[in-house]
C-alpha positions in Angstrom: -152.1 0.2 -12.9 -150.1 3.1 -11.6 -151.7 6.3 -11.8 -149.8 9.5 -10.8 -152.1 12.7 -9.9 -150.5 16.3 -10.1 -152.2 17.3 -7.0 -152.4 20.7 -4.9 -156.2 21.0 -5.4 -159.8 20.3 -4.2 -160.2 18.4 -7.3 -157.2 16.8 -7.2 -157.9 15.1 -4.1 -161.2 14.0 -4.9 -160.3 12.2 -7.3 -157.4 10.2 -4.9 -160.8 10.0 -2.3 -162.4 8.2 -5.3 -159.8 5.9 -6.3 -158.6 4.7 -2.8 -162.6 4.1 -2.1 -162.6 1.6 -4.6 -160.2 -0.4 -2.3 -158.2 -2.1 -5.5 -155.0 -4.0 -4.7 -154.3 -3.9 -8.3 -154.8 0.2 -8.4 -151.6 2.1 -7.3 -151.9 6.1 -7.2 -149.3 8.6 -6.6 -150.2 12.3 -5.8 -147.4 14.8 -6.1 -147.8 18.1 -4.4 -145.1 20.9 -5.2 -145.0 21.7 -1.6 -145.8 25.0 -1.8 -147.9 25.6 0.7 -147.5 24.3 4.6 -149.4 21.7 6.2 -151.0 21.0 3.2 -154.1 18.4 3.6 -153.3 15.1 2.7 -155.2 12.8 -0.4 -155.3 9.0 0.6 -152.5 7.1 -1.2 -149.2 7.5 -1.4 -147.5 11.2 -1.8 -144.6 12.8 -2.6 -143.3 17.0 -2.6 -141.0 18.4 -4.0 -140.5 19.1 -8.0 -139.5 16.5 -10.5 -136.8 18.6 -12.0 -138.4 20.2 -15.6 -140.2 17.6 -18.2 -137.0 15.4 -18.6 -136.8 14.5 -14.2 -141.1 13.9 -14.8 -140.6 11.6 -17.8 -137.7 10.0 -15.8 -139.6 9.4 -12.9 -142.5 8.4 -15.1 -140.3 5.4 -16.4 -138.7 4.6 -13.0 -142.0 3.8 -11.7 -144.1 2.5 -14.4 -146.9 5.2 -14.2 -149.2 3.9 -16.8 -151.6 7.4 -16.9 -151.1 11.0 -15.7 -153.7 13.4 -14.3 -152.6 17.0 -14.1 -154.7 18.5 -11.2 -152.8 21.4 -10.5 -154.2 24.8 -10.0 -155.5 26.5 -13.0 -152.7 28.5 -12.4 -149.4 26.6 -12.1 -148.5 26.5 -16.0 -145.0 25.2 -15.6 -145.9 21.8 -14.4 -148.6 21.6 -16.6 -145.8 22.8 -19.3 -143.9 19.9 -17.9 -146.0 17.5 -17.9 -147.3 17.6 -21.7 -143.5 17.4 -22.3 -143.1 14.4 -20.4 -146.0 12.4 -22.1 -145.4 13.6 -25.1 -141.6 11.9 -24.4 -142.6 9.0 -22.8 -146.0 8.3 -24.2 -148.0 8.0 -20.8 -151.2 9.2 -21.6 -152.3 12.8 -19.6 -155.4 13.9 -18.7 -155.7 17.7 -17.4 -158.0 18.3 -14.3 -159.4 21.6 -14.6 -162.4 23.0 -12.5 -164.3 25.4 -14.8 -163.6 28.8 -14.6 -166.1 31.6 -13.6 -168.4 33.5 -15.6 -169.8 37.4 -14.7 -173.2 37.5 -13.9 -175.5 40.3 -14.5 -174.4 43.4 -11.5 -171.0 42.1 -11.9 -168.3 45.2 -12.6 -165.8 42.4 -14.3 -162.3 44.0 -15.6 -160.4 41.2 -17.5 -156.7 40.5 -17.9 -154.5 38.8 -18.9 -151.7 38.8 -16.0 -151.5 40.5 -12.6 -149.3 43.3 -14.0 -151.9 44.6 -16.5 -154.2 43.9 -13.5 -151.9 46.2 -11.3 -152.0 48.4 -14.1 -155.6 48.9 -13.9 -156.0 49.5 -9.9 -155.4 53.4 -9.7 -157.8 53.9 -11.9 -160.6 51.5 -10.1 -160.0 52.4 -6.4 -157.8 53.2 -3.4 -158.3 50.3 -1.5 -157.9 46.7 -2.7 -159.0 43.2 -1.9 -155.9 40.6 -3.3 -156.9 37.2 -3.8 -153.8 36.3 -5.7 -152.0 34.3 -3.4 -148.7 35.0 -2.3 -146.6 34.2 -5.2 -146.0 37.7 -7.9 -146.9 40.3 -5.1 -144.0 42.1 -6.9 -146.8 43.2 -9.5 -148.2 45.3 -6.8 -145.2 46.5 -5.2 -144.7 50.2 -7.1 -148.2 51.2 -6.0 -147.5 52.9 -3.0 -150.4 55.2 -3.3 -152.9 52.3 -2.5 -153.4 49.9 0.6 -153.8 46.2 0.2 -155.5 43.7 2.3 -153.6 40.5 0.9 -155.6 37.0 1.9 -153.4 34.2 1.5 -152.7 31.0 2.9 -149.3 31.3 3.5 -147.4 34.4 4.5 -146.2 36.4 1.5 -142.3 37.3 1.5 -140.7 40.8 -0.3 -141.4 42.2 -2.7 -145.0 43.5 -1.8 -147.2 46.5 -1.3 -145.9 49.1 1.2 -148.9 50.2 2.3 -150.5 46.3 3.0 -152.0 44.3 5.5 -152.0 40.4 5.7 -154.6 38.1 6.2 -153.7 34.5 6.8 -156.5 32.4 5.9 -157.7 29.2 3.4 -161.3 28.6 2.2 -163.9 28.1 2.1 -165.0 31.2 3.0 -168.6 32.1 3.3 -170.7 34.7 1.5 -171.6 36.7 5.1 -167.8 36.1 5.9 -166.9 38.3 2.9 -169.4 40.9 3.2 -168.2 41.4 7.0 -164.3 41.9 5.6 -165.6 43.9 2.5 -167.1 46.1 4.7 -165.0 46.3 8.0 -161.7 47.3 5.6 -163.7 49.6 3.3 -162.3 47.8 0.3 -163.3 49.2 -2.9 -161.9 47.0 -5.6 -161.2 43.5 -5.7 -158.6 41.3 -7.8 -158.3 37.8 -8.4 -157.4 35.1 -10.4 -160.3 33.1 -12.5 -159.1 30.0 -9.8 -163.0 29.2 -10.2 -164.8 26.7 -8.0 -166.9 27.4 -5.0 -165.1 27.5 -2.4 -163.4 31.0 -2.8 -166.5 32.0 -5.2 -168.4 34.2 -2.7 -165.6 37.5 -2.5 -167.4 37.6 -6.0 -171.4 37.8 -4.4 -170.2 40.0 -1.9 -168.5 42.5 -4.7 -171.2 42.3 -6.5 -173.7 43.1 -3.9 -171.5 45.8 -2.9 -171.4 47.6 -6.5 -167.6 46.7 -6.1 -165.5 46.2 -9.8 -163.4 43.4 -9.9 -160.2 42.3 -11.7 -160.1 38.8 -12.7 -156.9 37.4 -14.3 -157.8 35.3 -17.0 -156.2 31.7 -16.6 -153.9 30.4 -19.1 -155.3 27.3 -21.4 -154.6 23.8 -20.7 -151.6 22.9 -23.5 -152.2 22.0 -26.6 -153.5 18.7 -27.0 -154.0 17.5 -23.9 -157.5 16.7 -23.0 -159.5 18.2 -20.2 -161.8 16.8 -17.9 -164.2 19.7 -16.0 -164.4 17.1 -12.7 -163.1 14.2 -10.8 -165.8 11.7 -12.1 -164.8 12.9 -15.8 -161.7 12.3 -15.1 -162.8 8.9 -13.7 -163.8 8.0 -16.8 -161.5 8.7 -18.8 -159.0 6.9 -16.2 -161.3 4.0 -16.9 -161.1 4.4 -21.0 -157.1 4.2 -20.1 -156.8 1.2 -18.6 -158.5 1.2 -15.0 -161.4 -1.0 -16.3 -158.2 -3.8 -17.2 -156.4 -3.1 -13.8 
């Protein structure tokens, strides 16, 4: 059995951890990452970068190399391949399964302001604070560009390129970051309003504590929905599973 994995995630390489542990000559997995992001950290198996080339190069490469089930484990964010790849099954029949880590939920003390996309979110910032905390990532910095009446401390993993915030200063880091870790940076750039996507998951969770704790509102950018039809699994042993009600279990 081939299985491909749509990788670029925590999740997404749990899940190649899991399958290579079962040591199966008979089990082939793939993961593909975008290659996005540099020295990204490696599952087990084999891997590939690069794109596929829309839903027709994925359903191409599908057939090519006999990939017999498809697990989208891409970040909650990155709804072209996940696009992509419900247009490929539904053209080739493989049978895809989307990886999505739940998302997070406000807690009581939380000063949550919704949206729907990081323009409305930029929208919302001169009326929130003067200072910001962006957890976005490097990719649509344009969003922010116009407001050149606010200053930016932009974390990212990779180094953001034009266009981006004037006024901005960047922070080059990957999680997981720790609770006392964000209170220190909260505090030491006098941040007053935070913005992110709902990535969810723990590892970049505790910006959220430390907002809280600080009285400090907080834009969260809702995350698209998985497409329709395709089934979600919440975690890597779901997905396990439901590799196993695929075919694994004959492999």
């Amino acid at each position: 059995m081939h299985v491909l994995i749509l990788g670029g995630t925590t999740e997404a390489r749990a899940l190649a951890e899991s399958l290579a542990a079962a040591a199966r000559p008979d089990l082939r997995v793939t993961t593909s990452l975008a290659g996005r992001v540099g020295a990204p950290r490696l599952p087990p198996g084999e891997v590939r970068v690069g794109g596929f080339g829309g839903a027709e190069g994925l359903a191409r490469w599908l057939r090519e190399h006999a990939v017999d089930a498809v697990v989208d484990a891409t970040h909650p964010f990155a709804g072209t391949i996940s696009a992509n790849a419900a247009g490929a099954s539904a053209a080739t029949g493989v049978p895809l399964l989307a990886l999505r880590r739940p998302g997070w939920a406000p807690v009581a003390g939380d000063v949550w302001h919704e949206t729907g996309s990081l323009e409305e979110a930029a929208g919302l910032l001169p009326s929130l604070g003067r200072r910001v905390f962006l957890t976005t990532g490097r990719l649509g910095l344009s969003a922010f560009a116009p407001l050149d009446d606010l200053w930016f401390l932009v974390r990212s993993v990779d180094a953001p390129g034009a266009p981006m915030p004037a006024r901005a200063e960047v922070l080059l880091d990957r999680g997981p970051f720790t609770l006392q870790g964000e209170r220190d940076l909260l505090r030491r750039h006098a941040i007053d309003v935070v913005v992110t996507k709902d990535s969810g998951g723990a590892a970049t969770a505790p910006k959220l504590t430390a907002a809280r704790e600080a009285g400090l509102p907080v834009v969260v950018v809702r995350r698209p929905p998985a497409p329709p039809g395709v089934p979600v699994a919440p975690d890597p042993q779901t997905a396990t599973t439901w590799l196993k009600n695929h075919g694994l279990h004959r492999a």
